[in-house]
N, C-alpha and C positions, 0 to 999 in steps of 0.2 A: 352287509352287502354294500359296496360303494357303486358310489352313481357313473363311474366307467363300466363293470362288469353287464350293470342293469341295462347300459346302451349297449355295450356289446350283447349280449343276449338281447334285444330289440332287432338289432341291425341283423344280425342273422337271419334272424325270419324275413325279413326285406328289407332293400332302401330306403332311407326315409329322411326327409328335410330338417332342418331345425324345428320348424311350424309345428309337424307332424306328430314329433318327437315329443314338444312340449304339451299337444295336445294327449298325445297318449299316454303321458303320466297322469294328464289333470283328469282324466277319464279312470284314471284307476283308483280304489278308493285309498284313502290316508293312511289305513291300518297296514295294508302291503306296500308304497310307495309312496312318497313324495316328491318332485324334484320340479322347485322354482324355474322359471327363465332364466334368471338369473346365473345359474349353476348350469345347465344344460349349455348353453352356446361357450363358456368360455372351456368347458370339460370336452366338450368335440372338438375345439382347437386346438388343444392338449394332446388328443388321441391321435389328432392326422399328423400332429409334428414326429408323435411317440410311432405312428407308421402303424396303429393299429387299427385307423380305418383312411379311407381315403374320399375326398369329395370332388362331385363334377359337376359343373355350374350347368344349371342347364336355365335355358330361354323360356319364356312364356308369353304369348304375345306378342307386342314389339319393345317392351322395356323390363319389364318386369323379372329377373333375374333371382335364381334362388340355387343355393348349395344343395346336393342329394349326396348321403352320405351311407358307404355300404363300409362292411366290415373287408378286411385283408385276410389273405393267410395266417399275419402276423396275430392278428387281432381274435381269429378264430383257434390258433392255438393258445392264447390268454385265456381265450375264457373256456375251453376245455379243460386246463391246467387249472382254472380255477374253480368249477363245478367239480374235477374228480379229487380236488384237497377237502381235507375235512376243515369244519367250523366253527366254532363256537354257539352252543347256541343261546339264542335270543333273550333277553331278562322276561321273567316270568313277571308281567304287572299285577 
């Protein structure tokens, strides 16, 4: 599974920020996902240019400014087309 499809399938279930995002991975355990900071903000940058999700800034406060990012049409036929292709699967440790 790459760390595009794993955000699209996030994003579909709701919008969710960068923060959110990086928190819900660190919340899940290491055997089903992993995905650094690192990898997560520069891969949702990627996706909003690829048009397959989009973000809107929104306000918090009086400064505090943060990107909410949902999935597109584009994005949700991705990852449809990629849940009903078959897989490989996984190496047996």
């Amino acid at each position: 599974m790459s760390l595009q499809h794993a955000l699209l399938g996030v994003l579909e279930a709701r919008p969710m920020n960068g923060y959110e995002l990086t928190r819900f991975f660190e919340a899940a355990p290491r055997w089903v996902w992993s995905a650094p900071h690192s990898q997560i903000y520069p891969t949702l940058r990627q996706m909003e240019q690829a048009g397959l999700i989009e973000g809107q800034q929104e306000i918090r406060g009086t400064k505090l400014r943060r990107m909410v990012y949902s999935i597109t049409e584009r994005g949700l036929e991705e990852l449809r087309t990629w849940v009903g292709s078959g897989h490989a699967a996984p190496p047996v440790a």
